[in-house]
C-alpha positions in Angstrom: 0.0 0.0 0.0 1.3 3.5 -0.8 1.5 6.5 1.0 -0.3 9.1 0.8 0.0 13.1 1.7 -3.4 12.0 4.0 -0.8 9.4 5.4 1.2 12.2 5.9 -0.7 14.1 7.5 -2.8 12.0 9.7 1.3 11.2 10.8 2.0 14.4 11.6 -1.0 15.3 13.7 -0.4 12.4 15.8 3.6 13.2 16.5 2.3 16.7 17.4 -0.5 15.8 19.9 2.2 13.5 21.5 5.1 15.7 21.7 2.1 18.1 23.3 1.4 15.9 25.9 4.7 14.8 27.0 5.7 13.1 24.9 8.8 15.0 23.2 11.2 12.1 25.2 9.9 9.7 22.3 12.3 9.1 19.4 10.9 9.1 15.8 11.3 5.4 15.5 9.2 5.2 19.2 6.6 7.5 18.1 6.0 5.5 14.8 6.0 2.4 16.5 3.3 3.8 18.6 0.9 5.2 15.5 1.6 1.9 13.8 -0.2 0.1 17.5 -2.6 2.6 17.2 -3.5 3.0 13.4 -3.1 -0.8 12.6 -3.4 -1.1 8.7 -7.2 -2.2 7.5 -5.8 -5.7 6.4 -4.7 -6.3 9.9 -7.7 -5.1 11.1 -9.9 -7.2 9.1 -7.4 -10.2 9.9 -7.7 -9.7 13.8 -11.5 -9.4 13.5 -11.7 -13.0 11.6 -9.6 -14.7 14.0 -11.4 -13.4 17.5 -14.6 -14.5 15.4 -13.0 -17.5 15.1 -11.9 -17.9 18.6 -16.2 -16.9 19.3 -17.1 -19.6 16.9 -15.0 -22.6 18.5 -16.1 -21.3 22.2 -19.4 -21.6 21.2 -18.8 -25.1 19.9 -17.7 -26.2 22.9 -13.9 -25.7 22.6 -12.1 -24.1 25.3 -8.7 -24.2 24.5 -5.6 -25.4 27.1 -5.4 -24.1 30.5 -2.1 -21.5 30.5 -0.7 -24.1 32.9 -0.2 -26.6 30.4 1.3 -23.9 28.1 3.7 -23.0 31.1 4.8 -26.5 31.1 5.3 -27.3 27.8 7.3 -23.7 27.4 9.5 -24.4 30.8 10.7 -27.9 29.5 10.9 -26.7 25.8 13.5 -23.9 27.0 15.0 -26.0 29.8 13.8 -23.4 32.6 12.6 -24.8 36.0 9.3 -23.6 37.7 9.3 -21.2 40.7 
């Protein structure tokens, strides 16, 4: 997707009203990182509502997932890490 001067604009806005509310210790890279969280691109958007649709669809077929526990677990011996 190209950029556009709206792009641009809608950037340089959001830099502003940052650096206007304290937020002038943020490097460029920093402050782009946080538009990009904020101002996710439509794909992305339309991606992340599919999935959590998803997610609503298998929950309400009766799936409900792994307890984090088992996650824990699985993580702790894949990395070699001991529990505390």
């Amino acid at each position: 997707m190209a950029t556009t001067g709206e792009d641009l604009d809608r950037f340089s806005m959001f830099v502003r009203q940052r650096i206007g509310t304290g937020g002038s210790n943020l490097s460029l890279d920093d402050l782009f990182d946080l538009w990009r969280t904020e101002n996710p691109p439509e794909s992305l958007y339309a991606e992340n509502v599919a999935a959590v649709n998803a997610a609503i669809a298998d929950f309400r077929n009766g799936d409900r997932g792994t307890p984090a526990g088992e996650h824990s677990a699985q993580l702790r011996t894949q990395f070699g890490t001991a529990a505390e």
